[in-house]
VMD Tcl script that draws the C-alpha trace (Angstrom):
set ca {
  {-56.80 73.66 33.23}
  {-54.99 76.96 33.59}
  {-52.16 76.06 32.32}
  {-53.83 74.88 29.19}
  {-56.12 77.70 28.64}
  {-52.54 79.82 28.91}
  {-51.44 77.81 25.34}
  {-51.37 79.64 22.22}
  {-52.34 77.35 19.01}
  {-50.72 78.30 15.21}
  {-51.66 77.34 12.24}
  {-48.35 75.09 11.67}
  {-49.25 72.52 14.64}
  {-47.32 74.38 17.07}
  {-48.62 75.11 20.98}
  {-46.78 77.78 22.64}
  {-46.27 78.34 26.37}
  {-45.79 81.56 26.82}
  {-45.15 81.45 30.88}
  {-43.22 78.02 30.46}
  {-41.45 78.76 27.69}
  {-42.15 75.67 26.05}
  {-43.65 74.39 22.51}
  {-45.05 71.31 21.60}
  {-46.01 70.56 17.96}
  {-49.19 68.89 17.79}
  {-51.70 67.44 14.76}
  {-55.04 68.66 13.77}
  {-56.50 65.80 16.13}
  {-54.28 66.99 19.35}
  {-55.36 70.82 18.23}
  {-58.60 69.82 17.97}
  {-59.04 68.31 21.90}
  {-56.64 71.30 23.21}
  {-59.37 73.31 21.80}
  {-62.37 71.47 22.95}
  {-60.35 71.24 26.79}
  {-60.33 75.08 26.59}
  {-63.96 75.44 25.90}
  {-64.72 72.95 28.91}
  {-66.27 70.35 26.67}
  {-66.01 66.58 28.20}
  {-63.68 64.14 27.19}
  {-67.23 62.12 26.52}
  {-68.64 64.88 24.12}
  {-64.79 65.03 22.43}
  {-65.02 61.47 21.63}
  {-68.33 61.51 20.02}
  {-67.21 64.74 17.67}
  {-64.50 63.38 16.98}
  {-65.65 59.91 16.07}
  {-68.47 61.88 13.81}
  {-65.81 63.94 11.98}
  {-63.25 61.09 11.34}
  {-65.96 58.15 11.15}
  {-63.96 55.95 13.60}
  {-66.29 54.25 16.41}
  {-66.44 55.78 19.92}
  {-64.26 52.96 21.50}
  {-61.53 52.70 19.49}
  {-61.00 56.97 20.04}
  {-61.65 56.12 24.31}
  {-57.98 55.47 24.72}
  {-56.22 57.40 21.99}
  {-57.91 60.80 23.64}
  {-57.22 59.77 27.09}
  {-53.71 59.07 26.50}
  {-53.34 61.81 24.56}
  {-54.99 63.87 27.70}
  {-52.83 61.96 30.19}
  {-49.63 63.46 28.18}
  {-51.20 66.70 28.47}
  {-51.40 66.36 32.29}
  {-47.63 64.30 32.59}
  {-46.49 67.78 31.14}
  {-48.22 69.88 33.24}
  {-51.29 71.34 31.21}
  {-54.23 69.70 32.65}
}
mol new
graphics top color blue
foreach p $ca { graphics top sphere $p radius 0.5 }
foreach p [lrange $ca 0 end-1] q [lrange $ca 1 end] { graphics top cylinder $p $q radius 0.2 }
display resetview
């Protein structure tokens, strides 16, 4: 979790990496769960805020939040 507390969000989509050096451009979705990972929320309480805010049902967000959490860890963020 370090590594993604150490990621600076802009406005544009972008995540910075200051110590890696690296940027990744991400969606208002992705920005959304970097942000929620930072403030130690569970992927559980992610889910159901983001099911509320885009009126999609819990299960069919389960696996498009853990991937996208599984790509954050294959590169070394969480």
């Amino acid at each position: 979790m370090q590594q993604l507390n150490q990621l600076i969000l802009d406005e544009n989509g972008v995540a910075f990496h200051p110590m890696m050096g690296n940027s990744y451009e991400v969606n208002t979705t992705g920005r959304y769960i970097i942000e929620a990972l930072k403030k130690n929320q569970s992927n559980d309480e992610i889910i159901v805020e983001l099911s509320k805010r885009y009126k999609i049902s819990t299960q069919e967000l389960y696996i498009d939040v853990y991937d996208f959490i599984s790509k954050l860890k294959m590169y070394g963020l969480a």
